[in-house]
C-alpha positions as CSV (number, residue, x, y, z in Angstrom):
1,X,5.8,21.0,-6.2
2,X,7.6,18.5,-3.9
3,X,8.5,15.1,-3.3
4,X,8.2,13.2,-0.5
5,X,11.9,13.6,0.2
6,X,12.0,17.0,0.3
7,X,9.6,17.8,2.9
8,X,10.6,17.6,6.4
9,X,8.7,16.6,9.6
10,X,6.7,19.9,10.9
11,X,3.8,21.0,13.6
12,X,1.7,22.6,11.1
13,X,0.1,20.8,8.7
14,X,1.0,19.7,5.3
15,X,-1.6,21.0,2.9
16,X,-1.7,18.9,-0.6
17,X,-3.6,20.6,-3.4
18,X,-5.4,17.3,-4.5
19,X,-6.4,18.6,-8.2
20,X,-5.4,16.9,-11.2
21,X,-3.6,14.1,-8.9
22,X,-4.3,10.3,-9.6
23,X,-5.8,8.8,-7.3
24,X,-3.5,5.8,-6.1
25,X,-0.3,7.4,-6.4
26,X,-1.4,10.6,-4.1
27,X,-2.3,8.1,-1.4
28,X,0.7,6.3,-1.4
29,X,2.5,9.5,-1.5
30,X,0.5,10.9,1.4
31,X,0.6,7.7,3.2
32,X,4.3,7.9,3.6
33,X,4.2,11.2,4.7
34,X,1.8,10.2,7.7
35,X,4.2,7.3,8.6
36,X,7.0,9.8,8.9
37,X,4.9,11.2,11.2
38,X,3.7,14.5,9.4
39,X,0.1,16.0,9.5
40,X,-1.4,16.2,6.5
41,X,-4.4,18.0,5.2
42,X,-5.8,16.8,1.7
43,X,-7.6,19.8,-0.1
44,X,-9.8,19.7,-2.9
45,X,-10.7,16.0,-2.8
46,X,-13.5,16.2,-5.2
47,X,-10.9,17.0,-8.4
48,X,-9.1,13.7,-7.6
49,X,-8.8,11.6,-10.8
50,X,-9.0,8.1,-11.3
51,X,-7.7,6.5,-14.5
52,X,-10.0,3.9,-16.9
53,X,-13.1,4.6,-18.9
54,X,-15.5,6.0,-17.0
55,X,-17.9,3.3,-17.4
56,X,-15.9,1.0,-16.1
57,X,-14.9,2.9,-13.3
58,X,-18.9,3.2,-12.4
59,X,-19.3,-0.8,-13.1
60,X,-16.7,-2.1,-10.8
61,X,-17.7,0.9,-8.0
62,X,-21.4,0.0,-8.0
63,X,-20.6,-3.8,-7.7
64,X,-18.5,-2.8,-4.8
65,X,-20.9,-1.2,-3.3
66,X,-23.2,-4.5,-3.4
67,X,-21.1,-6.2,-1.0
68,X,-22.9,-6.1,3.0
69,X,-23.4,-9.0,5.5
70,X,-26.0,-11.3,4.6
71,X,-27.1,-11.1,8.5
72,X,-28.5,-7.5,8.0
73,X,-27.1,-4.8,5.3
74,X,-27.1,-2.2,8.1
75,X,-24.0,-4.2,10.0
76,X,-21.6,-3.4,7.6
77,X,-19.2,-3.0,5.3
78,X,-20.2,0.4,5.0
79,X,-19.4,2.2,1.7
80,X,-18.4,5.6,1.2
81,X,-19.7,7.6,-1.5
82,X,-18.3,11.3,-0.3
83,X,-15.2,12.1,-2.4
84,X,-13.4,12.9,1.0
85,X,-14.2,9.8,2.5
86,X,-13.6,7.9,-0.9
87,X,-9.7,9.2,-0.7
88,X,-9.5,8.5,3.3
89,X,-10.3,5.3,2.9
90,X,-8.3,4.5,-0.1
91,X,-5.4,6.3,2.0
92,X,-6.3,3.4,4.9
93,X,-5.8,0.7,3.2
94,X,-1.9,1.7,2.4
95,X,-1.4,2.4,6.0
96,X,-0.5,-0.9,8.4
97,X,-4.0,0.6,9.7
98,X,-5.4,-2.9,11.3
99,X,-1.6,-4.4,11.8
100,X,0.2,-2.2,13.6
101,X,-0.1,1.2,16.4
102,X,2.2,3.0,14.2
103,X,-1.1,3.1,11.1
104,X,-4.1,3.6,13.8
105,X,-2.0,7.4,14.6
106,X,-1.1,8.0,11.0
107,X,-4.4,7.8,10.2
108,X,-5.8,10.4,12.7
109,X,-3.0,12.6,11.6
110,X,-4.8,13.0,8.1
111,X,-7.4,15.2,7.7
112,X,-9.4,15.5,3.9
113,X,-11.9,18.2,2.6
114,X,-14.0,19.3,0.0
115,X,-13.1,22.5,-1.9
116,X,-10.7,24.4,0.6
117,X,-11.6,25.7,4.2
118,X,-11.0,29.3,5.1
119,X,-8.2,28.3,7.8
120,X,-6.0,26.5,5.2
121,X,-6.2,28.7,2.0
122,X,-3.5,31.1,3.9
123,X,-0.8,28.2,3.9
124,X,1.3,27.4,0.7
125,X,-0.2,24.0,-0.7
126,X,1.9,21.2,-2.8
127,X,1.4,18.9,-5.0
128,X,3.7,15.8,-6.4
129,X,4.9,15.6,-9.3
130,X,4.9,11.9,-9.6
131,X,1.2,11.8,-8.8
132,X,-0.3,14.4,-11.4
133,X,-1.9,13.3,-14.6
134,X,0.1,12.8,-17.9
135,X,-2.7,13.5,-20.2
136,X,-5.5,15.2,-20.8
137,X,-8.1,15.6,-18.2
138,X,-11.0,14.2,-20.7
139,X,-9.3,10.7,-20.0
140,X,-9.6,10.3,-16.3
141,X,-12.8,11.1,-14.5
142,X,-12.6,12.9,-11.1
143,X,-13.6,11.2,-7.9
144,X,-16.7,13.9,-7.2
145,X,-18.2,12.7,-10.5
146,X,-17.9,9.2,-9.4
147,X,-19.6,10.2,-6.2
148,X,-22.8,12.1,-7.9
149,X,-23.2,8.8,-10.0
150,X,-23.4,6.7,-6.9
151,X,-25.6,8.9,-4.6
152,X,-23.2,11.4,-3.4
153,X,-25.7,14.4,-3.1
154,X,-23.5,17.8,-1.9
């Protein structure tokens, strides 16, 4: 349980238990612990919530994923519909990623997963405080359902 003013620059890895977190405000969190320069590993991706009815959250999604280059689909954008890669990429787009050298080495210094690997469930995991859900978890839906819905297959 920490804020991002408590934890101090360190070589190993800062592991962040991702469950039960809303989505935008762990990003922005973990985004300005890469910019101080920390490691971070994001663990258990899939339980990541995002707030709004669910069928909303589907709608909007899906029409995202409608936008490609009208040259040939296959050049790009290309969407992702992995829960980790969902959360990397939503953690991208709060780092000066295109802008600046400073976002391009953030960015390598994150690392996400799905579930927990074997070399990280040894090491004590946090989680913020300002980024965990307020109500019940019937109201938000999690980032791996989102995933299944759009052709996420595990």
């Amino acid at each position: 349980m920490a804020d991002q003013e408590t934890v101090v620059r360190t070589d190993k890895p800062i592991v962040v238990d991702a469950t039960d977190h809303i989505a935008g405000r762990l990003s922005s969190q973990v985004a300005k612990l890469l910019l101080k320069g920390n490691r971070v590993s994001l663990v258990n991706c899939e339980k990541i919530m995002l707030s709004g009815t669910r069928s909303n959250i589907i709608k909007e999604y899906r029409e995202f994923l409608e936008i490609n280059s009208i040259i040939n689909p296959k050049h790009g954008p290309v969407h992702p519909r992995r829960p980790d890669t969902m959360i990397t990429k939503m953690i991208r787009g709060m780092l000066p990623y295109g802008k600046k050298p400073s976002g391009i080495e953030a960015h390598k210094r994150l690392r996400t997963y799905i579930g927990s690997p074997k070399e990280l469930k040894s090491i004590e995991k946090i989680q913020f405080e300002k980024a965990k859900i307020k109500k019940s978890a019937s109201n938000y839906t999690t980032i791996g359902e989102l995933g299944r819905v759009i052709g996420w297959t595990e």
